[in-house]
SEDODREN-728028 format. One record per residue (C-alpha): y, x, z. Coordinates in steps of 0.1 Angstrom, whole numbers. Example, Ala and Ser with C-alpha at 12.3 -4.5 7.8 and 13.67 -1.06 7.14 Angstrom:
2
c2 c1 c3
-45 123 78
-11 137 71
***
This chain:
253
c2 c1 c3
1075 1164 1176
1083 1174 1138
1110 1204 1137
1132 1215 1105
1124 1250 1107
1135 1277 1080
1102 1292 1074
1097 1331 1062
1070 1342 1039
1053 1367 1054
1027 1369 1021
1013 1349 990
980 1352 974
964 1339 948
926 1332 962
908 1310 936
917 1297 900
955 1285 905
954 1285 939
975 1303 967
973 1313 1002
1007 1314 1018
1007 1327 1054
1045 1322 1069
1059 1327 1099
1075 1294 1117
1082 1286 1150
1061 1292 1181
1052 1268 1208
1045 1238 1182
1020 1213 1189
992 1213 1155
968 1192 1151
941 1196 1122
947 1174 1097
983 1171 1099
1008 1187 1071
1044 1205 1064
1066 1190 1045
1086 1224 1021
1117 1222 1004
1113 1245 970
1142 1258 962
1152 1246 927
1177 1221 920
1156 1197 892
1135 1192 922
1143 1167 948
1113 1160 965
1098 1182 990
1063 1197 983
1035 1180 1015
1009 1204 1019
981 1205 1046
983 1229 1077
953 1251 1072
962 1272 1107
986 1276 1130
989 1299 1156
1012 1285 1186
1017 1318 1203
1036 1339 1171
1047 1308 1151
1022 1318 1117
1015 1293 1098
986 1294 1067
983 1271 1039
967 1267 1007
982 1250 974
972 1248 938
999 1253 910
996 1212 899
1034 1214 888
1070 1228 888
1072 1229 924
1043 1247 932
1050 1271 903
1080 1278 919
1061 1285 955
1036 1305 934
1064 1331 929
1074 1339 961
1073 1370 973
1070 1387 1013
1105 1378 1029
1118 1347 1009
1127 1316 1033
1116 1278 1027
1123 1249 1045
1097 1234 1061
1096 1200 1081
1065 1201 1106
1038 1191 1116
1039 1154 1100
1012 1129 1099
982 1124 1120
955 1142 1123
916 1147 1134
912 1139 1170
880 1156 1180
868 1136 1208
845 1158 1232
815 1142 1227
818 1151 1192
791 1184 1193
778 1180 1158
804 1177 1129
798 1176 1096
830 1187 1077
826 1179 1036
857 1185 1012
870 1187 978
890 1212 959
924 1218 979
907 1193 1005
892 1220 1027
922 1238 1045
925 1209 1070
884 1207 1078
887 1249 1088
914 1240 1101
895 1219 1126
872 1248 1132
902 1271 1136
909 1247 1167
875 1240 1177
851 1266 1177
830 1255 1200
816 1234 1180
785 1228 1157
792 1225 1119
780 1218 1089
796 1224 1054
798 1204 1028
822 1220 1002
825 1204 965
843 1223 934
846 1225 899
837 1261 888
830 1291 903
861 1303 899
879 1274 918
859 1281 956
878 1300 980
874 1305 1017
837 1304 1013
829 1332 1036
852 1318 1065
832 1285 1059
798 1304 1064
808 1325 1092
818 1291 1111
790 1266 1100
754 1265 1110
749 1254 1074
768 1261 1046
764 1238 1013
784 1240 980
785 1221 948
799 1227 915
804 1202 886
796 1225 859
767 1246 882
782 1276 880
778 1284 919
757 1265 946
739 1230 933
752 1212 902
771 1181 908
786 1159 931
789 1174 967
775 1140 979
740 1151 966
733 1178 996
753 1155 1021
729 1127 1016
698 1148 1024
712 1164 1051
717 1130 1066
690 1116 1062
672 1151 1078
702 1145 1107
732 1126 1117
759 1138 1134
782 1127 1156
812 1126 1136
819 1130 1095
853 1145 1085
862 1143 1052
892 1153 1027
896 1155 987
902 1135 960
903 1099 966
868 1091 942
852 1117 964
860 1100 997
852 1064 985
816 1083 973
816 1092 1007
822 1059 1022
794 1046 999
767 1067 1013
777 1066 1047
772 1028 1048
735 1035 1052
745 1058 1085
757 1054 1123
781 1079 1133
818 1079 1131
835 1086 1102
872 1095 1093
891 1107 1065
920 1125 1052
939 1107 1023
952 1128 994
981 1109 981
1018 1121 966
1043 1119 986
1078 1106 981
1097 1111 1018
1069 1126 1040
1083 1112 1068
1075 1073 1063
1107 1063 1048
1092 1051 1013
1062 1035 1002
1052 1059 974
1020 1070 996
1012 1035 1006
971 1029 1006
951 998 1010
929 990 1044
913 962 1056
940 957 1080
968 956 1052
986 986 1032
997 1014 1051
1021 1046 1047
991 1078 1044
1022 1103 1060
1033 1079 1085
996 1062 1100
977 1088 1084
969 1109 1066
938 1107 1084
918 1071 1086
887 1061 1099
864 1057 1068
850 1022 1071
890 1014 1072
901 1023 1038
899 997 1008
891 1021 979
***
């Protein structure tokens, strides 16, 4: 059940090019699923909206909360600024998540940019699992986490568009050969829309379940508005209210 809780920063640090790790102390007993998101009120009056950003862990018995957020406007500029001790609203856990069925063993996890806080979040939650990471970037300079990535993941692959780190190009290019070397039981996937219907193009030649967490902006959060509305074969449908996470064959890219 989703709780307005008055959130405290407990730090806020800048981990990649533009891009912040916020660890905050919340509420404890809450039920967090991977793949589901907070929804943050930033504290500036030209802003109405609130900010939805994915749950990268949670920790149910102290309440701490980590996310990660790139500086893509105002409001994250704002966020960006905070310092140990400043409060935020926070509206959480929204959305749907990953449901990691137990005959799921092998998981391939592959993400994009700000895409791959809720995959570790996944292997926050389920270590008993066996992974394998696919992890696309622009530039060097934009990876982060890579090391919690490796230390969780049989095998660990990264792609950069301009080759700076791991293999040049799309990270579709070491996902393909890894599948057709083994398929696993289940694909999770979250980035930028183009990234996932890649993904949903290569996966056609593959049997194993699929699903996906939509990146879309966010009006509401909570359902109330159809700014976040996505196509599927089964009609359009709200990514923060029946999502954000879809089975991959669903979505009409």
């Amino acid at each position: 059940m989703k709780k307005n809780i008055t959130a405290s920063v407990i730090s806020n640090t800048c981990v990649a090019k533009a891009t912040y790790e916020m660890c905050l102390m919340t509420e404890k007993g809450l039920h967090v699923s991977p793949g589901q998101f907070a929804n943050f009120e930033v504290d500036n009056s030209a802003l109405l909206l609130r900010r939805p950003i994915s749950i990268n862990n949670y920790e149910s018995k102290t309440g701490e909360m980590l996310i990660l957020y790139k500086i893509v406007g105002k409001g994250t500029e704002f966020m960006a600024e905070m310092k140990k001790g400043d409060t935020l609203s926070v509206i959480m856990p929204l959305g749907n998540g990953f449901h990691i069925l137990d005959r799921y063993q092998d998981i391939y996890l592959v993400g994009g940019g700000v895409g791959c806080p809720p995959l570790e979040a996944v292997m926050f939650m389920y270590p008993d699992r066996n992974y394998t990471s696919f992890l696309g970037f622009d530039t060097q300079s934009s990876i982060y986490h890579e090391s919690s990535f490796k230390e969780r993941s049989e095998n660990l692959y990264i792609t950069t568009i301009d080759g700076s780190a791991g293999e040049k190009g799309l990270v579709t290019l070491p996902l393909k050969r890894a599948l057709d070397e083994k398929v696993p039981d289940v694909l999770l996937a979250c980035g930028p829309m183009p990234m996932l219907k890649a993904i949903q193009d290569v996966m056609k030649d593959y049997d194993c379940d699929a699903f996906i967490s939509a990146e879309q902006r966010m009006g509401c959060g909570v359902g109330g508005c159809s700014v976040c509305v996505i196509a599927t074969k089964t009609g359009n449908k709200k990514v923060c209210a029946v999502g954000p996470v879809f089975s991959l064959d669903e979505v009409v890219f």
